[in-house]
N, C-alpha and C positions, 0 to 999 in steps of 0.2 A: 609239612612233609612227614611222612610216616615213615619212622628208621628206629628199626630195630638192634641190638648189640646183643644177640644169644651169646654168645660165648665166644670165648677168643677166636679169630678166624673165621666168623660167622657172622654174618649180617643177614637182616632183611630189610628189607624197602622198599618203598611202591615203585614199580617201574615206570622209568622216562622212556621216550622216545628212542633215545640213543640205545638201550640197550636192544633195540627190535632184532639186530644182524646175529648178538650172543643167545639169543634166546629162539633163533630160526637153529640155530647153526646145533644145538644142544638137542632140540628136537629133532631133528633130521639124523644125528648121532643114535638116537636112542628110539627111531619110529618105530619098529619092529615092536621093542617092550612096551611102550607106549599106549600103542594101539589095543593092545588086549584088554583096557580099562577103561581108556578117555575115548567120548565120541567125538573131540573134536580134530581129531590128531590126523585121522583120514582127508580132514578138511584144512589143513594148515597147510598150505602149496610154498609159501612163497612169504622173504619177509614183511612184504607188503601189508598180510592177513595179521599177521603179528603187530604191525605198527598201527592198524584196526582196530587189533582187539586192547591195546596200551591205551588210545585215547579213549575209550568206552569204559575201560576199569578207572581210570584215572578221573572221568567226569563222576564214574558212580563214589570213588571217593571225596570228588569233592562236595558232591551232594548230601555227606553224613552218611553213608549208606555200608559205608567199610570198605578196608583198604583191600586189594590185589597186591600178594609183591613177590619180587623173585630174592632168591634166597642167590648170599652171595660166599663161594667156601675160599678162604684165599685170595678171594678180591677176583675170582669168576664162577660166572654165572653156573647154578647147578642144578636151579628147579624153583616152585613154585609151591607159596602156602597163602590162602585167603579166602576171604568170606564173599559165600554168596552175597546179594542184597540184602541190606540187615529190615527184616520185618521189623519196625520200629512199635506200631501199636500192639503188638504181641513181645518188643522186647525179645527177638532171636535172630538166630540165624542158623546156616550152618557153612562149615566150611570145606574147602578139600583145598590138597595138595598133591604133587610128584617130585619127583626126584631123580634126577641124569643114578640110570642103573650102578656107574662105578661109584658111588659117593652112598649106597645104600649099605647098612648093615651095621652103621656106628654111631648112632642113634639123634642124628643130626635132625630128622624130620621132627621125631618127636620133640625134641629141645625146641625147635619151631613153632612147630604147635602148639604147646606149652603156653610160648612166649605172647602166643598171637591169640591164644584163651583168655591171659591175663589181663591183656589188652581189653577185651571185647566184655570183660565182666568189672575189670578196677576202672578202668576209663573210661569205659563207654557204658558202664552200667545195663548189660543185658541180664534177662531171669534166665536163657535158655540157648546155647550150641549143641546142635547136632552135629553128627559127620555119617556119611554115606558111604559104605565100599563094595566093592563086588564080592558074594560070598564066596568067592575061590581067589580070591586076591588076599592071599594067607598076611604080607608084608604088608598090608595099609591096615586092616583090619589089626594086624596088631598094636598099630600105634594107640587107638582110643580105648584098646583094653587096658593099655600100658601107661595109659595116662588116666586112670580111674572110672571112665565111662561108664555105663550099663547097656548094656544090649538091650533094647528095647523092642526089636522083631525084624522081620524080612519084608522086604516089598515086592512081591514075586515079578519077574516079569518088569523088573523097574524104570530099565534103561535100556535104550538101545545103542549098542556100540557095534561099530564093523560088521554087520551083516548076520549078526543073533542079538536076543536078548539078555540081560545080566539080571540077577536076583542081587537086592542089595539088602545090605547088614544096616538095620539104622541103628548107630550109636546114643544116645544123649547127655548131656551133663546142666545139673541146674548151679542156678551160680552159688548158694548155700553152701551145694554139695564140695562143687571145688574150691570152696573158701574151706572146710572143713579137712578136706584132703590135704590141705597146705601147713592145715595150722599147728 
C-alpha cells in the first residue's frame, strides 16, 4: 500500500474504493475552479465515474506503473497528487496534481509533491519527472519552480480542456539534479 506522512496533518495514499463519495463530493465543491485546468472534471458526473477511475489507478499501481493518491489534511480528503504511467524503459514520468481551492496557498501541494519526487527517484529509481500546467495557471506552475524544476518549453495548443485549448508549461527534473538540490 502506498502511504505517505508529509508532514504533521498530511498524508497521502492511494485511494480505496471507499474514499469515491469524499472525493465526488470535493470535486463537485470546487467544479467551477477545477474546470479551468483539468479535462476531466466536465466529465466527472457522478460518484460512480470516480469509483472507475480508483480501480483503474489502483490496478495501474499495482502493475509497477505508480501510485494515484489523494492527499488527506486532517484526516479529510483535499485533493490529489500522482504519476502518470511510469514509462519504465525510459525510466520517467510525469505527474500532476490539485487541490480543494480552500486548502491552496500554504504550501501543502508542494510538500506533496516533494514527497512523491522522492518516492519516484529513491525508490523507484527513475532518471526523469516531468510536470505539465497550463501557462496561465499562475498556482500550479509555481510549485515546480518552487521545487527546483527547469522550464524546459511550451506545448502550444497542448490540451484540451472545456471547450478551448491550453498551452502548457513543461517542467522537468533529472534525478542527479534533485539529488543535488537536496544535498
Amino acid at each position: 500500500m502506498f502511504l505517505r506522512k508529509v508532514s504533521p496533518g498530511i498524508e497521502v495514499r492511494l485511494f480505496e474504493l471507499k474514499d469515491a463519495a469524499a472525493v465526488f463530493a470535493v470535486v463537485e465543491r470546487n467544479r467551477a475552479y477545477l474546470r479551468q485546468w483539468l479535462p476531466w472534471v466536465d466529465f466527472t458526473t457522478s460518484g460512480e465515474q470516480i469509483r472507475n477511475f480508483i480501480v483503474r489507478v489502483r490496478e495501474q499501481y499495482e502493475q509497477g506503473r505508480g501510485p494515484q493518491a489523494g492527499i488527506w489534511i486532517d484526516g479529510e480528503f483535499g485533493g490529489s497528487v500522482g504519476c502518470h504511467p511510469i514509462d519504465w524503459p525510459n525510466k520517467q514520468c510525469s505527474i500532476g496534481y490539485w487541490l480543494e481551492e480552500r486548502h491552496q496557498g500554504r504550501g501543502i501541494m508542494s510538500r506533496c509533491c516533494a514527497d512523491l519526487i522522492d518516492y519516484l527517484f529513491d525508490e523507484q529509481g527513475l532518471h526523469r519527472v516531468t510536470i505539465q500546467c497550463g501557462t496561465e495557471n499562475g498556482r500550479s506552475c509555481a510549485i515546480p519552480e518552487r521545487l527546483g524544476f527547469t522550464r524546459e518549453g511550451v506545448t502550444r495548443e497542448g490540451e484540451w480542456v472545456n471547450d478551448r485549448w491550453l498551452d502548457l508549461v513543461v517542467w522537468g527534473m533529472l534525478e542527479h539534479e534533485w539529488r543535488g538540490r537536496k544535498g
